[in-house]
C-alpha positions in Angstrom: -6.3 6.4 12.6 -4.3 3.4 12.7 -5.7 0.0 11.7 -5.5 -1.7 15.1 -7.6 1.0 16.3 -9.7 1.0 14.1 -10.3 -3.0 14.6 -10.7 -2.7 18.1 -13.4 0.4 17.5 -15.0 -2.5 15.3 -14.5 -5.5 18.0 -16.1 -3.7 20.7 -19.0 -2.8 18.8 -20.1 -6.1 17.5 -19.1 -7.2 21.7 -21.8 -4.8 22.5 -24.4 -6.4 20.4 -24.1 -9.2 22.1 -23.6 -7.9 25.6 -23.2 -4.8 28.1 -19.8 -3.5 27.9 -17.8 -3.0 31.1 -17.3 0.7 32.1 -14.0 0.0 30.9 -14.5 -1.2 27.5 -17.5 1.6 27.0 -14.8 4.2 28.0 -12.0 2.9 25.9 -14.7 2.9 22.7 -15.8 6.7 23.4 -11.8 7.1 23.4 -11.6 5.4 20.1 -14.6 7.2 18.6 -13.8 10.7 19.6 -10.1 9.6 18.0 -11.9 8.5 14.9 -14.2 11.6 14.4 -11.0 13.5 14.7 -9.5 11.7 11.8 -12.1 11.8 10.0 -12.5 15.7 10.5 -9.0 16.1 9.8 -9.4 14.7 6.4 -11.9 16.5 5.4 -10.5 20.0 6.3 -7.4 18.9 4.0 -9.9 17.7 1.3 -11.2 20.6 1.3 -8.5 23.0 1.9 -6.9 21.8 -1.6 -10.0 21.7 -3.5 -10.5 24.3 -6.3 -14.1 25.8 -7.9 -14.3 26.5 -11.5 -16.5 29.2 -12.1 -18.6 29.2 -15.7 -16.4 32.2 -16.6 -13.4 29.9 -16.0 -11.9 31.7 -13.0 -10.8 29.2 -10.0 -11.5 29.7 -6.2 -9.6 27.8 -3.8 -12.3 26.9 -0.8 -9.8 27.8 1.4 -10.0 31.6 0.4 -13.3 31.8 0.2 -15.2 34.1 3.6 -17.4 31.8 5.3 -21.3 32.7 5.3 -21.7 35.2 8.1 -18.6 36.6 8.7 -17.4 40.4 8.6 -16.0 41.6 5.2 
């Protein structure tokens, strides 16, 4: 997410400590928040898609080729 956006995301909360937002500015920081969870999301998944377990046998899993908890084998 880009640093302006990110600034505004901050300027229109510390606006609505101090006062109602307009439907306007309410709408436009959902907008920014929904953008921001997405980054933040998308980080994550990368994070974690590059991250490698060490077992105490020494072997190494990559979290990306590991089955999730519940699926079909």
């Amino acid at each position: 997410m880009e640093k302006k956006k990110l600034d505004r995301l901050s300027e229109l909360t510390a606006i609505s400590r101090q006062r109602e937002l307009t439907q306007q500015e309410k709408s436009e920081r959902e907008s920014l928040r929904w953008e921001y969870r997405q980054s933040v999301l998308a980080n994550f998944t990368n994070t974690l898609e590059h991250t490698t377990i060490v077992e105490p046998d020494g072997s190494k899993i990559k979290v990306s080729d590991m089955k999730r908890s519940g699926e079909d084998k």
